[in-house]
N, C-alpha and C positions, 0 to 999 in steps of 0.2 A: 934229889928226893923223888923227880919223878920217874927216873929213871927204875929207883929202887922200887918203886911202885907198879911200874907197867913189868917187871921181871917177875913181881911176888904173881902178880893177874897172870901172864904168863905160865907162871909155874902151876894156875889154877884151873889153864886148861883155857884159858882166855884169845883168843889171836886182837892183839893190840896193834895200833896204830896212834902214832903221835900228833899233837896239835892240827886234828882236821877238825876245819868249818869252826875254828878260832876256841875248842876246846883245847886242852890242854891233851887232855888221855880218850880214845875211843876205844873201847874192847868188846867184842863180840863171843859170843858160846852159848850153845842150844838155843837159837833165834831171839838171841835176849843182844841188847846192846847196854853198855854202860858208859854213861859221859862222866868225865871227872875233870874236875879243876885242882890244881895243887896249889898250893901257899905254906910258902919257904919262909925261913927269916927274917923276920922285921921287926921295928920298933911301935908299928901300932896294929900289934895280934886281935883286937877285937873289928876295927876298920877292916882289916885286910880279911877277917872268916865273914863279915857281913857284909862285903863287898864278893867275895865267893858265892856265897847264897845268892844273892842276888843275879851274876851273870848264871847262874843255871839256872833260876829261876826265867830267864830270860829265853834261854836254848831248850824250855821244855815245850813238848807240842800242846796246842789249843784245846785239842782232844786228849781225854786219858789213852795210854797206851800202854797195856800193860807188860811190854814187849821192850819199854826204855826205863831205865833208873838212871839214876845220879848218884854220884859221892863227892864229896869236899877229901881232901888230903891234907893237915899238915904235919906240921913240925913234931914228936912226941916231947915235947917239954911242956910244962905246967903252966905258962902264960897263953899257950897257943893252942893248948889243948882246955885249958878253962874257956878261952873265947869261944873253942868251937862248941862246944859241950854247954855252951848257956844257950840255945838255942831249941824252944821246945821240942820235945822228944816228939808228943802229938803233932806239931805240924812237922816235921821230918817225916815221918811215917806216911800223913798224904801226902806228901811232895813225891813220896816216893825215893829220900836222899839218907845214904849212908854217910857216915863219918869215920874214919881211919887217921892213923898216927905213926909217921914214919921216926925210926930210929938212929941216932948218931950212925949207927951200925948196919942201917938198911934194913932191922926188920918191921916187919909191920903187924900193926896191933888195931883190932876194930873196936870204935869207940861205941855207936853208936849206926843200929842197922843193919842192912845184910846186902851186899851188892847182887 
């Protein structure tokens, strides 16, 4: 899944790099960076998307910057993508944090946000 994800960034003109400084996804284009965490399959889809906010909430700087965003990645099925999607849209928006939904199929679909 993250894989299929760092290819779609990729294809958006992104130069990616994998789990640096304990992120999962780095991507960089037009002096912008995006940090992303990804969460794959499991049996508890709401722990595991509020455990995601969380570590980026963690890896964002002290200062606003409006030069870094975030995104969550999971699974695109209905339990994974209800946990992420209960998550107010308004505080996503400050946080500055997109949401995306990767496909059996590797494609990907944005849930909420804009990276």
């Amino acid at each position: 899944m993250a894989r299929d994800f760092a290819g779609w960034l990729s294809s958006q003109g992104w130069v990616v790099r994998s789990e640096v400084d304990v992120v999962d996804i780095v991507a960089e284009k037009d002096g912008r960076r995006l940090c992303v965490e990804v969460k794959g399959a499991s049996t508890a889809s709401g722990l595991d998307v509020d455990t995601a906010i969380g570590q980026l909430v963690r890896r964002m700087p002290s200062e606003p910057d409006q030069a870094v965003s975030f995104a969550l990645v999971v699974r695109d099925e209905p339990r994974s993508v209800g946990a992420a999607v209960r998550a107010p849209r308004r505080i996503l928006d400050l946080l500055g944090m997109a949401l995306y939904a990767v496909g059996e199929d590797g494609g990907v679909r944005q849930l909420v946000g804009r990276a």
